[in-house]
N, C-alpha and C positions, 0 to 999 in steps of 0.2 A: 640450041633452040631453032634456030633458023634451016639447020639441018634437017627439023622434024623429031626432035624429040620429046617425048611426054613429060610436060611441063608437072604432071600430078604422080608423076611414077615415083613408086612406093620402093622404100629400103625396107626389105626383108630379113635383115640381119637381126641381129642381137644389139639393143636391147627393144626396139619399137620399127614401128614399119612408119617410119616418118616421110614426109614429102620434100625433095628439094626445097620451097615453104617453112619448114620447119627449120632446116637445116638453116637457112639466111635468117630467122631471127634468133634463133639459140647464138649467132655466131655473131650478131648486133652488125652483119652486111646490110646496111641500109640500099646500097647501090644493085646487088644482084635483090634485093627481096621486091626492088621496084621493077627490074627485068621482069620477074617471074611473074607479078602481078599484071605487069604490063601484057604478060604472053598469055593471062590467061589462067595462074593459078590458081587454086582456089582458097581463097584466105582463110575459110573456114574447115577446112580440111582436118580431119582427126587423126588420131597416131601418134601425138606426143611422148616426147620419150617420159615427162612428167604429167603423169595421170592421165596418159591417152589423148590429151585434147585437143584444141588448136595450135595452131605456129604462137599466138599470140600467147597461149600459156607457157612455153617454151621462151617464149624472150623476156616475160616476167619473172619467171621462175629460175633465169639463168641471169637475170641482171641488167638484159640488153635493153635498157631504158630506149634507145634510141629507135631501135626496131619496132619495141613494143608504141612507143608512140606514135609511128609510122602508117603499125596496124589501122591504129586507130583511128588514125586521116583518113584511111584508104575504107574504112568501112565496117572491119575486125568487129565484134558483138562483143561487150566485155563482162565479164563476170563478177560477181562483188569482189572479188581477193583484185582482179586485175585492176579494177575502179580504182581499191581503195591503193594499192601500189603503185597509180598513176598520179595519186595527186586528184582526180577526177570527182571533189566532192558534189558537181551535182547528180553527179551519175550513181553514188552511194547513198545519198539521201534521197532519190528518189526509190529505190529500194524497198526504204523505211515505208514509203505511201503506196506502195500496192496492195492489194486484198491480204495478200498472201507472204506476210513480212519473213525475213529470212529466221534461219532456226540459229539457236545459239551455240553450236557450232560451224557454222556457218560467218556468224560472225566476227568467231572467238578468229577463224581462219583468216579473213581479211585483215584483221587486227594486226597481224602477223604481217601478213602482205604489207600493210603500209606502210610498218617499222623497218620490212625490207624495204624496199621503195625510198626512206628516208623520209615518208609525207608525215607531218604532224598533222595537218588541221583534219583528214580523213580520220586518222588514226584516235585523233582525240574525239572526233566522234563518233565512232565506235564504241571508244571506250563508256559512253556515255550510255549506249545503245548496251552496257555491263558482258563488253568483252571479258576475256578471261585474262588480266594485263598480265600473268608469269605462266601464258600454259607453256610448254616445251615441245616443242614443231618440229619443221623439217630440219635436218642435220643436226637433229639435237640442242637445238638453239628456241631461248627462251624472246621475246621482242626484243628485249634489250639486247642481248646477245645478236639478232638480226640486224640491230643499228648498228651498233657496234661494228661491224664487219663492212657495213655500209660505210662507215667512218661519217654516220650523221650525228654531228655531235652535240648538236643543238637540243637534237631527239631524245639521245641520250641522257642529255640532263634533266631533260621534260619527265621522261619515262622514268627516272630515279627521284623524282621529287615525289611519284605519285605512288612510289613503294616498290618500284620493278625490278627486279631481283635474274641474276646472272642463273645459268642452267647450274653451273657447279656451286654458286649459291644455295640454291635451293636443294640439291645433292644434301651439302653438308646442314643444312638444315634438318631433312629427314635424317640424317645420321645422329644429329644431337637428340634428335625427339622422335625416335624411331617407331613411337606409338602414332606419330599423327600423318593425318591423309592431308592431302593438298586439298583445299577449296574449289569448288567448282567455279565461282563465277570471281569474278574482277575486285567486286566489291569486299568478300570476303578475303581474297588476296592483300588488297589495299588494307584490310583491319590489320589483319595478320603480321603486314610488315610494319604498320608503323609501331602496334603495340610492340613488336620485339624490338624496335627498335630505339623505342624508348624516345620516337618524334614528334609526337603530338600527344595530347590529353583523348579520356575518353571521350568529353563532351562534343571534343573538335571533330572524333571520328562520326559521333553519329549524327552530327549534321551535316557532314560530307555524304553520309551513307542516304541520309532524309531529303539532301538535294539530289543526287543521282535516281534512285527509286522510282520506280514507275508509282508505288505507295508514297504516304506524307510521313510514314516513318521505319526503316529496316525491319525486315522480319526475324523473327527470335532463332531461327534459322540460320541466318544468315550472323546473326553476332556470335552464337554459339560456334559455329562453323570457324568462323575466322580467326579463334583464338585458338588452334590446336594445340598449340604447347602447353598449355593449363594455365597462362597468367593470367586470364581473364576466364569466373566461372559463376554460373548462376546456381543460386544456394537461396531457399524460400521464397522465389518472388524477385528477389533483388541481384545487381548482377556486385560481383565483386574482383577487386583488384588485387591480389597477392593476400587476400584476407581482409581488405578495409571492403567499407561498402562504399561503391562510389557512383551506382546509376540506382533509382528508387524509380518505382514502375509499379504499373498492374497487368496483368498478362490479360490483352483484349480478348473477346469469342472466337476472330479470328486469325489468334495466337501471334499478334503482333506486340511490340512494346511500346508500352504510352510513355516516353522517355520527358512528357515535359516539368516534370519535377525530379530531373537528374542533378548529380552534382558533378562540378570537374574535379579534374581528380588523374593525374599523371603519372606513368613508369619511366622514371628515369635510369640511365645504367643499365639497361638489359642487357 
């Protein structure tokens, strides 16, 4: 650099045209990303080898915790995945209070991030915010499987009490019940595992579902959803448990279930 060389010159090779920038935080050089900064880089430069974008996605995306919080000192703009994989909850929750809240993949993506990252407290609000807790991301790896790898192990036990399910989990799941689709959102993931797993009562799930909800109680959608393997089925009105009846309802106008004269009522052994 001193010699005069361009602090912002571009690698034209295979796979992205990244900047020296780039290259120091993929590589968690805190030391050379300060030069570079120091001379004049531009932090926000694009070209990432992972989805074109900044150095600061590059040191998220490759792990380099140290870099990536480096960025951040120095000035870096961070994105919700980067927030929520820094640890960074007020920078996630303010997010949440913009005009223009983020879309639920969007979310479902951060979620991810933060499980990489190892952050619970982001991560658990997110979840909250009806991430998707078992989608299957980058490298084929479901959250859990992103702690995992993190060796967050804390996380891991967080994210398996609330139903989260490993990528080859969820493989041999569609294998046993090769009829059923995976659920879209978090909540219906969460029904899904604990009913199979025979962890909780109905009653417990749907007021787990009635405190999460943006509604004051789960949509008929969303319970029907969650039971893809058939142990849980709605039959006249009423939802039922391998043939008992065990939630008693009226289907509102707008198609929600008025569960307060449900009964408990548990699958054990599944």
């Amino acid at each position: 650099m001193q010699a005069g060389a361009d602090v912002n010159a571009r690698w034209f090779g295979d796979p992205a045209p990244e900047t020296p920038l780039h290259w120091a935080a993929s590589s968690n050089d805190v030391a050379v990303l300060d030069a570079l900064l120091d001379a004049g880089a531009d932090i926000e430069a694009s070209g990432a080898v992972l989805g074109g974008g900044s150095p600061l996605a590059d040191a998220c995306g490759f792990g380099s915790w140290a870099a990536a919080h480096r960025l951040v000192e120095r000035g870096a703009r961070t994105r919700l995945k980067d927030a929520a994989a820094l640890g960074l909850i007020e920078r996630v929750r303010a997010a949440f209070a913009e005009s223009a809240p983020p879309e639920p993949d969007e979310i479902t993506h951060a979620f991810w991030s933060a499980c990489h990252g190892g952050q619970r407290q982001t991560g658990e609000f997110l979840l909250e915010q009806d991430a998707d807790l078992n989608w299957v991301g980058w490298d084929d790896l479901t959250p859990l499987d992103a702690a995992a790898r993190s060796q967050a192990d804390a996380l891991v036990g967080w994210l398996r009490g609330r139903g989260a399910k490993s990528s080859e989990e969820l493989a041999r799941l569609t294998t046993h019940h090769p009829s059923a689709q995976r659920p879209a959102g978090s909540d219906r993931a969460a029904l899904r595992s604990a009913i199979d797993q025979g962890a909780m009562t109905v009653e417990e799930l749907l007021s787990e579902a009635r405190h999460r909800a943006p509604r004051p109680v789960p949509t008929l959608g969303t319970l029907v959803s969650a039971v893809c393997t058939g142990s849980l089925v709605l039959s006249s009105g009423h939802f039922a448990l391998d043939g008992a009846s065990v939630v008693t309802g009226r289907l509102g106008d707008d198609r929600t279930v008025d569960a307060g004269d449900r009964a408990a009522a548990s699958r054990r052994g599944a």
